[in-house]
VEXFI-799256 format. One record per atom (N, C-alpha, C): atom name; x, y, z. Coordinates in pm, 1 decimal. Last residue first. Layout:
N
<node><a>CA</a><c1>X</c1><c2>Y</c2><c3>Z</c3></node>
...
% end
This chain:
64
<node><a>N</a><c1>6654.6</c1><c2>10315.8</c2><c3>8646.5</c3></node>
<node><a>CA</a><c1>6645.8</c1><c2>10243.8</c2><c3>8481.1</c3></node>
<node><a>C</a><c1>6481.4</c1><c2>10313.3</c2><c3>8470.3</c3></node>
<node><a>N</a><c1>6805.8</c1><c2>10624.1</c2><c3>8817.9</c3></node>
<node><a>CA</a><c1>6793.2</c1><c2>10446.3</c2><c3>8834.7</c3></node>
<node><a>C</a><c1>6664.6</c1><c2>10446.4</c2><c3>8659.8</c3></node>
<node><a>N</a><c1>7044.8</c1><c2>10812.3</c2><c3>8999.7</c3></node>
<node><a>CA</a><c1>6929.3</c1><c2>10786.3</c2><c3>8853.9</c3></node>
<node><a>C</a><c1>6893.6</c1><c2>10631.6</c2><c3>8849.9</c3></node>
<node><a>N</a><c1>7135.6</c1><c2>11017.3</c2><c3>9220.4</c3></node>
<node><a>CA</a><c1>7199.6</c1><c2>10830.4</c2><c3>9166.2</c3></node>
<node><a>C</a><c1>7029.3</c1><c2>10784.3</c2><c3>9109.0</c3></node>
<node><a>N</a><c1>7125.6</c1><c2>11277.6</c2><c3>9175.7</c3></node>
<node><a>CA</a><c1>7265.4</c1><c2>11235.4</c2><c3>9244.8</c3></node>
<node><a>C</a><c1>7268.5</c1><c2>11064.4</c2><c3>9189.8</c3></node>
<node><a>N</a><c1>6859.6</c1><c2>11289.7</c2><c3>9124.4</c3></node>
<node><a>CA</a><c1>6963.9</c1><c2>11381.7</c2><c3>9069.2</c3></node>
<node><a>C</a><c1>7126.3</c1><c2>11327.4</c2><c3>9081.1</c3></node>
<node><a>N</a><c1>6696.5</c1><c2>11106.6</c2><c3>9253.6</c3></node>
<node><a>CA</a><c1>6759.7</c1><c2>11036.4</c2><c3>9134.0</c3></node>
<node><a>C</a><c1>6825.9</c1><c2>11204.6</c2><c3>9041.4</c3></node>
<node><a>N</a><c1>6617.4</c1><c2>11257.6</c2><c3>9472.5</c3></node>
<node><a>CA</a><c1>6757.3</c1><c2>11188.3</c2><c3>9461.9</c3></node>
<node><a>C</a><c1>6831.5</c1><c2>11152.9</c2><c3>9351.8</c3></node>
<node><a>N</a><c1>6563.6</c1><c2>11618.6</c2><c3>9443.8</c3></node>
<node><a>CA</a><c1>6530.8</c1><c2>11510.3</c2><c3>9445.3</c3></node>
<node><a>C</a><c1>6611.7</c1><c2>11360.2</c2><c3>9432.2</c3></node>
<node><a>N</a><c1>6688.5</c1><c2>11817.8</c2><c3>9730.8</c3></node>
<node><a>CA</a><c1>6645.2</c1><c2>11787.8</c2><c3>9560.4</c3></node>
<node><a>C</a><c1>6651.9</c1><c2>11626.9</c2><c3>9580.9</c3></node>
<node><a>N</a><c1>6698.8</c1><c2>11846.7</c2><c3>9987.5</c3></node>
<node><a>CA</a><c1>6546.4</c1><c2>11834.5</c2><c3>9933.7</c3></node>
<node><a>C</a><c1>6546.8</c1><c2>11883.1</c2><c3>9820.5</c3></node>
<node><a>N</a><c1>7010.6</c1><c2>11946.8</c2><c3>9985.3</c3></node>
<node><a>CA</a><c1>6912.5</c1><c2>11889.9</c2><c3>10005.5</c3></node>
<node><a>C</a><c1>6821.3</c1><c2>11937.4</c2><c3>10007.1</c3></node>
<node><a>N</a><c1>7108.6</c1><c2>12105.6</c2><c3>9776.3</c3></node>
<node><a>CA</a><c1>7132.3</c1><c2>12026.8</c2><c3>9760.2</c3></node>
<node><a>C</a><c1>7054.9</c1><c2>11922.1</c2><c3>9831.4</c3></node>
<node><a>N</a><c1>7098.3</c1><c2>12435.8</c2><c3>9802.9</c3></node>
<node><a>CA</a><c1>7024.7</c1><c2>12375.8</c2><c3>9787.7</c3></node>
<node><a>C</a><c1>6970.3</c1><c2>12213.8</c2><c3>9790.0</c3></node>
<node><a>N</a><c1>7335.9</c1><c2>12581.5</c2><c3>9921.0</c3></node>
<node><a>CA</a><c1>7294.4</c1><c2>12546.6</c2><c3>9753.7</c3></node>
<node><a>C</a><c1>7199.3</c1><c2>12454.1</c2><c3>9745.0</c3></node>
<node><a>N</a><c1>7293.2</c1><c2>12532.4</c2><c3>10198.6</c3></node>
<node><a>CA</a><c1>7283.7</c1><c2>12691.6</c2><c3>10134.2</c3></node>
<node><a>C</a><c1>7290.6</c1><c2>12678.4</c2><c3>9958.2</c3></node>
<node><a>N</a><c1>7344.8</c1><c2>12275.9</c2><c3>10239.0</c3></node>
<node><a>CA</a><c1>7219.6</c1><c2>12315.6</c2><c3>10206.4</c3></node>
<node><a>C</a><c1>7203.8</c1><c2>12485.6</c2><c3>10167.5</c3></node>
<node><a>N</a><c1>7633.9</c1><c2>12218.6</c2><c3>10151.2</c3></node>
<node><a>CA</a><c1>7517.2</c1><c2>12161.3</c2><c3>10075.6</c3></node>
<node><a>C</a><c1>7375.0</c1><c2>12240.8</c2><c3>10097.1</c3></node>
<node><a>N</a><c1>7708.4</c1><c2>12374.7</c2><c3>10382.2</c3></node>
<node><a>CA</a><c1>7693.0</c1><c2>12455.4</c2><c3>10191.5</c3></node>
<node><a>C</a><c1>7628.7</c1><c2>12427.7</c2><c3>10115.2</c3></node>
<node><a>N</a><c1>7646.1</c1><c2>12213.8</c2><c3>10551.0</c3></node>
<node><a>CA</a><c1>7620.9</c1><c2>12378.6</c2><c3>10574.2</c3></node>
<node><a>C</a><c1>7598.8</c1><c2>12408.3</c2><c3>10447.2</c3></node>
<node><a>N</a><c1>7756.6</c1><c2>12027.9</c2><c3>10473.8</c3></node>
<node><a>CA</a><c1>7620.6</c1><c2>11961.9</c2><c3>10516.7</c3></node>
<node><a>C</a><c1>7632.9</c1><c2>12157.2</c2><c3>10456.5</c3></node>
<node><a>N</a><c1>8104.0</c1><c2>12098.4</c2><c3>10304.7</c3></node>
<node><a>CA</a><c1>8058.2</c1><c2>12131.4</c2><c3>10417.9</c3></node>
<node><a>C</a><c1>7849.8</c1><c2>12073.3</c2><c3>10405.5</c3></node>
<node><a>N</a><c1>8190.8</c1><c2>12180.0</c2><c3>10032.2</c3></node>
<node><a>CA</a><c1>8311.8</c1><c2>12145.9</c2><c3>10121.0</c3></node>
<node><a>C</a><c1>8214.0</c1><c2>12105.7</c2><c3>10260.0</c3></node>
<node><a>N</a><c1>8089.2</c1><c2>12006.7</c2><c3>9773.4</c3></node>
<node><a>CA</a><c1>8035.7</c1><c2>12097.6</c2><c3>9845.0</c3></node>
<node><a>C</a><c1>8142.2</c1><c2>12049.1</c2><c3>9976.3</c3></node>
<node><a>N</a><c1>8111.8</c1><c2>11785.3</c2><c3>9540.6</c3></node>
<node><a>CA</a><c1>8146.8</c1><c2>11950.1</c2><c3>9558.0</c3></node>
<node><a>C</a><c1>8150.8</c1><c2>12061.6</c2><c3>9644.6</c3></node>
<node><a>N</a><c1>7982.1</c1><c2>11534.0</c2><c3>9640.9</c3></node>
<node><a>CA</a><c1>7950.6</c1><c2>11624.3</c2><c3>9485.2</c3></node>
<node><a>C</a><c1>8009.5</c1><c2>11773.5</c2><c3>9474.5</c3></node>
<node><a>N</a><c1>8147.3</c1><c2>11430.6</c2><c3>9805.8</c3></node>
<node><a>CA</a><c1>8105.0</c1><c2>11379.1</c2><c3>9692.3</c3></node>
<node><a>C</a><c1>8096.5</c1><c2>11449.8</c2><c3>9592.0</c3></node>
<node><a>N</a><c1>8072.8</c1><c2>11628.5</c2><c3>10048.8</c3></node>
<node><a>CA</a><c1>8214.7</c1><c2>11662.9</c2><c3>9941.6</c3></node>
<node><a>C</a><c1>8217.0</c1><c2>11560.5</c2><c3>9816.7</c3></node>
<node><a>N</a><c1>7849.6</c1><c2>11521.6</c2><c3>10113.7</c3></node>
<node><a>CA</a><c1>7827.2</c1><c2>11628.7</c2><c3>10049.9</c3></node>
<node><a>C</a><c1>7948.3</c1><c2>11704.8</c2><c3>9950.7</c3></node>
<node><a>N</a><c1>7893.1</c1><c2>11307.4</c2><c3>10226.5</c3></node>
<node><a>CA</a><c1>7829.0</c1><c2>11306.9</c2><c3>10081.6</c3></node>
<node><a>C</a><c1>7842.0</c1><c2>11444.2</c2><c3>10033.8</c3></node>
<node><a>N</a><c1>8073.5</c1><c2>11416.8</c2><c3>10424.3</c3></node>
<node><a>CA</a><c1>8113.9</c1><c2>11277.5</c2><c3>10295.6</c3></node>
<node><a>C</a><c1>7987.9</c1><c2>11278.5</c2><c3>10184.8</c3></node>
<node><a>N</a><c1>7847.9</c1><c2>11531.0</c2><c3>10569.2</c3></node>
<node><a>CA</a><c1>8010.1</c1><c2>11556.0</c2><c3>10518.3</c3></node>
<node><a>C</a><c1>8029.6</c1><c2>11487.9</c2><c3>10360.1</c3></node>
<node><a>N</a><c1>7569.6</c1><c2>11358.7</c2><c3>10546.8</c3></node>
<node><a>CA</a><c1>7654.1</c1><c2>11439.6</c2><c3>10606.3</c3></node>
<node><a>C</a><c1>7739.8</c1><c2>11485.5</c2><c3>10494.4</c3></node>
<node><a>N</a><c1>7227.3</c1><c2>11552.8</c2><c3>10521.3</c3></node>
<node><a>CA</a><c1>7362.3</c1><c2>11425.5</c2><c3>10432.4</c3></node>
<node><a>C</a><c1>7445.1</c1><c2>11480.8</c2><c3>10546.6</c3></node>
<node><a>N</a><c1>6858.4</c1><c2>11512.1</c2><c3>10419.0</c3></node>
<node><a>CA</a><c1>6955.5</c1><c2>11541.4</c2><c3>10530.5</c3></node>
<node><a>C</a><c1>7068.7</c1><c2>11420.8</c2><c3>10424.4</c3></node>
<node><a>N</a><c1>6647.8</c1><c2>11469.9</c2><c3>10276.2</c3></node>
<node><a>CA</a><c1>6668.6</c1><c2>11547.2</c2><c3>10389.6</c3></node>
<node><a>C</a><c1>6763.4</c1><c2>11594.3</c2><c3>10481.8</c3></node>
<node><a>N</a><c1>6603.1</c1><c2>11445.9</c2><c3>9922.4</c3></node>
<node><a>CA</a><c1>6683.8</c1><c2>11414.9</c2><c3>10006.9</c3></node>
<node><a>C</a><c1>6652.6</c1><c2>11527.4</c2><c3>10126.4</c3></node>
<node><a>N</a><c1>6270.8</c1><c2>11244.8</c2><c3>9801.2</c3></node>
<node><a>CA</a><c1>6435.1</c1><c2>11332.3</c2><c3>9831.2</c3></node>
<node><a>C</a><c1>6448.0</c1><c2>11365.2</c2><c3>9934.4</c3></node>
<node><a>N</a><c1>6196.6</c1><c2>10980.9</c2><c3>9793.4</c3></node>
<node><a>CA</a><c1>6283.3</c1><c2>11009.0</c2><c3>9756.5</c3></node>
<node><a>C</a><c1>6368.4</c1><c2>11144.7</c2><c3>9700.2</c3></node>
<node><a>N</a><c1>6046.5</c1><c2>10970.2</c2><c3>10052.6</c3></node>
<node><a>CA</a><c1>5985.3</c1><c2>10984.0</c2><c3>9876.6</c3></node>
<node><a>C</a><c1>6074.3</c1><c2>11010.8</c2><c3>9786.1</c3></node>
<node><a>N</a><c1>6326.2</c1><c2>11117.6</c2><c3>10230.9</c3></node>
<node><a>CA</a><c1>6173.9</c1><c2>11048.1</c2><c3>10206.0</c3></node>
<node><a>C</a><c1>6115.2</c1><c2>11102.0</c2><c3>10083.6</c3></node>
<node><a>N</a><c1>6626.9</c1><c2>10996.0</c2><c3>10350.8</c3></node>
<node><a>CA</a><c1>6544.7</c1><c2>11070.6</c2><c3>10194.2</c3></node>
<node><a>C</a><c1>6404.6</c1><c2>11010.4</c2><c3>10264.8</c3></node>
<node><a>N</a><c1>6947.5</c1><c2>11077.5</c2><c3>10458.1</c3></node>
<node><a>CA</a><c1>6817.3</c1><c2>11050.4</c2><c3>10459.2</c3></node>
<node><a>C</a><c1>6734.5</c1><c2>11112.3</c2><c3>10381.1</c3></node>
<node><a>N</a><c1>7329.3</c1><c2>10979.9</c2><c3>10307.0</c3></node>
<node><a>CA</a><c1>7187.2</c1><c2>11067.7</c2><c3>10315.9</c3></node>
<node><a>C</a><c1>7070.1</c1><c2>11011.3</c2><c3>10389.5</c3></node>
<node><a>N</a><c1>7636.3</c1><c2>10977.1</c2><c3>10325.7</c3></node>
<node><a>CA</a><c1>7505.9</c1><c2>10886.1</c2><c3>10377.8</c3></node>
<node><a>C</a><c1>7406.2</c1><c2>10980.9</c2><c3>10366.8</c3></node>
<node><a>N</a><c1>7975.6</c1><c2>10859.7</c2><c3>10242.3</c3></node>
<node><a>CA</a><c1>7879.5</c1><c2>10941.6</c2><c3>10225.5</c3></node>
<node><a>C</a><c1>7689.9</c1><c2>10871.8</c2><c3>10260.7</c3></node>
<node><a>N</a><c1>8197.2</c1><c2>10749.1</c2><c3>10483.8</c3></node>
<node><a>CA</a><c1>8113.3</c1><c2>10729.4</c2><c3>10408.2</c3></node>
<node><a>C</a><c1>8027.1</c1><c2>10831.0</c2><c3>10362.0</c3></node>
<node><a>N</a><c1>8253.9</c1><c2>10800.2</c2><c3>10731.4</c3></node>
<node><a>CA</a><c1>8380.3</c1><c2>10822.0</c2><c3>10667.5</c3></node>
<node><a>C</a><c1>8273.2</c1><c2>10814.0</c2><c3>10501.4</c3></node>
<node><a>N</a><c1>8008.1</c1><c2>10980.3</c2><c3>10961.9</c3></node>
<node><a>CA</a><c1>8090.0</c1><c2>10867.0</c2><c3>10891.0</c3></node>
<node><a>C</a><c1>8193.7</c1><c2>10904.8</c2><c3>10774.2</c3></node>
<node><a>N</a><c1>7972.9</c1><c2>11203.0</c2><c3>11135.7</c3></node>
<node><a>CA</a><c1>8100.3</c1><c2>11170.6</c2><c3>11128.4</c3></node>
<node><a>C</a><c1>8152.4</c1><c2>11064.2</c2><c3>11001.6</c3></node>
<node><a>N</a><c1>7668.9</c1><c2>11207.9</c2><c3>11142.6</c3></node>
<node><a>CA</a><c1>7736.8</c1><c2>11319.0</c2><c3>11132.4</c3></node>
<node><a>C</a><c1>7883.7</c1><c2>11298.7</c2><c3>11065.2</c3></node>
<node><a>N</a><c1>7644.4</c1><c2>10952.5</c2><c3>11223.6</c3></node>
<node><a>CA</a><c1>7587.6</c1><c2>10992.3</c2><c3>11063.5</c3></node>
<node><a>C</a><c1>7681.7</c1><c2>11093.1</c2><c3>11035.9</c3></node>
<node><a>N</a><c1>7735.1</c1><c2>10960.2</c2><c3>11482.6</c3></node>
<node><a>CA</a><c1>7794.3</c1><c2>10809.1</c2><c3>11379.1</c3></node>
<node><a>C</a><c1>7731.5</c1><c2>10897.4</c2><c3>11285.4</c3></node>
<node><a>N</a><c1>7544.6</c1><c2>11151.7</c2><c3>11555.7</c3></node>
<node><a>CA</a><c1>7686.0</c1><c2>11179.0</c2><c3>11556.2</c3></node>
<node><a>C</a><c1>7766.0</c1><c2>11046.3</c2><c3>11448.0</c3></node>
<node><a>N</a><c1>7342.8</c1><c2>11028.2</c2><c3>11572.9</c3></node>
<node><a>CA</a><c1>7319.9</c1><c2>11123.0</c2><c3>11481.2</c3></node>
<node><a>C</a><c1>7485.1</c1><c2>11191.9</c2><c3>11457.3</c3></node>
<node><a>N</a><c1>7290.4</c1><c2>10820.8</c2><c3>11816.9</c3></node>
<node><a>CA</a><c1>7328.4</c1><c2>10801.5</c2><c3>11606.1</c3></node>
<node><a>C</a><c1>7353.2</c1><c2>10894.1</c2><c3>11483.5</c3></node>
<node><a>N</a><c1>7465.3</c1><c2>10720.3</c2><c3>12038.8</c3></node>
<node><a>CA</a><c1>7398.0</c1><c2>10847.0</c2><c3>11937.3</c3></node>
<node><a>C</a><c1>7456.6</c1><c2>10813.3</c2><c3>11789.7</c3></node>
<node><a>N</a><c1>7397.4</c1><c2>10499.4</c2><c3>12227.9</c3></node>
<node><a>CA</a><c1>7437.4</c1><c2>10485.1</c2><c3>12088.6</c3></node>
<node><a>C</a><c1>7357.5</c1><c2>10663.0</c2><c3>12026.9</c3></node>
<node><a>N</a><c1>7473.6</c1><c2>10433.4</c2><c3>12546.7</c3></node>
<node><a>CA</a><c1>7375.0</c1><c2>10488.4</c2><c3>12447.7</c3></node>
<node><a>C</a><c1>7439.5</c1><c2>10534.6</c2><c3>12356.0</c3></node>
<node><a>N</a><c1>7472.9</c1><c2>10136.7</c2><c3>12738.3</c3></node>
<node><a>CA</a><c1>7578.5</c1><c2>10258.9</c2><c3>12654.3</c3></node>
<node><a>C</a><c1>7485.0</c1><c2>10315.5</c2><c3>12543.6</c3></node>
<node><a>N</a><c1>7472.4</c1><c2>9963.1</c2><c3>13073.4</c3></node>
<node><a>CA</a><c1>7382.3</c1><c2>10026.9</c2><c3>12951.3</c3></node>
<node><a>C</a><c1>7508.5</c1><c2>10174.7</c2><c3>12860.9</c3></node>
<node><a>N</a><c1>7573.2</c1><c2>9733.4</c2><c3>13248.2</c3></node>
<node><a>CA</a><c1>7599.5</c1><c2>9908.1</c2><c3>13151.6</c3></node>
<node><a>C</a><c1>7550.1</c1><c2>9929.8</c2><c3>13113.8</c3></node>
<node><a>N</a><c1>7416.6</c1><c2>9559.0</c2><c3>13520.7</c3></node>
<node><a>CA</a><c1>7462.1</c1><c2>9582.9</c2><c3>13354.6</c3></node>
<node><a>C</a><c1>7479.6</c1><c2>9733.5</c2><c3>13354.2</c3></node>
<node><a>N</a><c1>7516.4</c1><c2>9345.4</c2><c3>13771.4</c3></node>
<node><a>CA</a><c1>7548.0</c1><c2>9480.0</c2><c3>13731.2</c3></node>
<node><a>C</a><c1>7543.6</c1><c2>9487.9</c2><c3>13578.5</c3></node>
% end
């Protein structure tokens, strides 16, 4: 007898305690929560009604 348990991942993203984005080419497509109160934004929802995703990343973390 095996279980099988299906792992939704989009809920672990949704929820983490962590701030987490997905980026391609480096910007951004998607954040949850936690990143998005990072920078100000109470809510994914607000982040994107200000725009916040699909700007570009090195807005948020700049590199050399």
């Amino acid at each position: 007898m095996t279980v099988s348990y299906a792992i939704d991942y989009e809920t672990i993203f949704k929820h983490a305690p962590v701030g987490m984005c997905i980026s391609v080419d480096r910007v951004i497509q998607s954040c949850n929560d936690a990143l998005a109160s990072m920078f100000g934004w109470a809510s994914v929802i607000a982040a994107v009604a200000l725009s916040f995703v699909a700007l570009a990343i090195t807005l948020v973390y700049p590199y050399a």
